[in-house]
N, C-alpha and C positions, 0 to 999 in steps of 0.2 A: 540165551545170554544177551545182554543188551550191552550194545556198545556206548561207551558213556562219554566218550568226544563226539567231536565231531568230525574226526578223520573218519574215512572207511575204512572196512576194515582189511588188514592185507594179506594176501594171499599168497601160498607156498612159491607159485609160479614168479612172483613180485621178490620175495626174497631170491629166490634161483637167478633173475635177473639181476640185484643190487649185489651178491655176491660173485657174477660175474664181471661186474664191472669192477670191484675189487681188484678182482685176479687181473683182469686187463691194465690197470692201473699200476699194479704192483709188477707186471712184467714189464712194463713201460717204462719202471726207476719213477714214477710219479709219487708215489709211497713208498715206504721203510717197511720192513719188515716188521716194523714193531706196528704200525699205525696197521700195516694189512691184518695182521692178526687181532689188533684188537675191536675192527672194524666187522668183520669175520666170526668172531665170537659172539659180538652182542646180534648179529642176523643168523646166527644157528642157533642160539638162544631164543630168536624169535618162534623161527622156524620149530623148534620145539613144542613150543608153548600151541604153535600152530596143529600138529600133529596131535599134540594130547588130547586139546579141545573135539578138532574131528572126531577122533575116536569116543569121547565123551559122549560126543550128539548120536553119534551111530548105537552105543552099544544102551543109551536113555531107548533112541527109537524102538533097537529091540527088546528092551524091558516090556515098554510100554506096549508093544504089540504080542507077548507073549501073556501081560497080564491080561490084556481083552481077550485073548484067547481062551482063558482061564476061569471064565468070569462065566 
């Protein structure tokens, strides 16, 4: 899958981090409850999207080597 920005691409470790700083923000009174949560939601949303893809490429790889096997 080709990344079609020009960001890189981020990784589960990256959201683990930005949503830690959430939580530290939000204990801090620096955010509302409203803003942590909605902040929260769109990086587990991320983080979703992240896990699916993985599993994606994993389960292409083992398509694709079951088919050579096959052949």
């Amino acid at each position: 899958m080709s990344n079609m920005s020009n960001r890189p691409d981020i990784k589960a470790s990256d959201v683990k981090r930005l949503l830690l700083r959430i939580y530290r923000r939000y204990q801090g009174g620096e955010i509302s409850d409203g803003k942590a949560y909605r902040e929260a939601f769109v990086l587990n949303s991320v983080l979703k999207a992240i896990e699916i893809s993985d599993l994606e490429e994993r389960l292409q790889e083992i398509e694709n080597t079951l088919r050579r096997a096959n052949e």
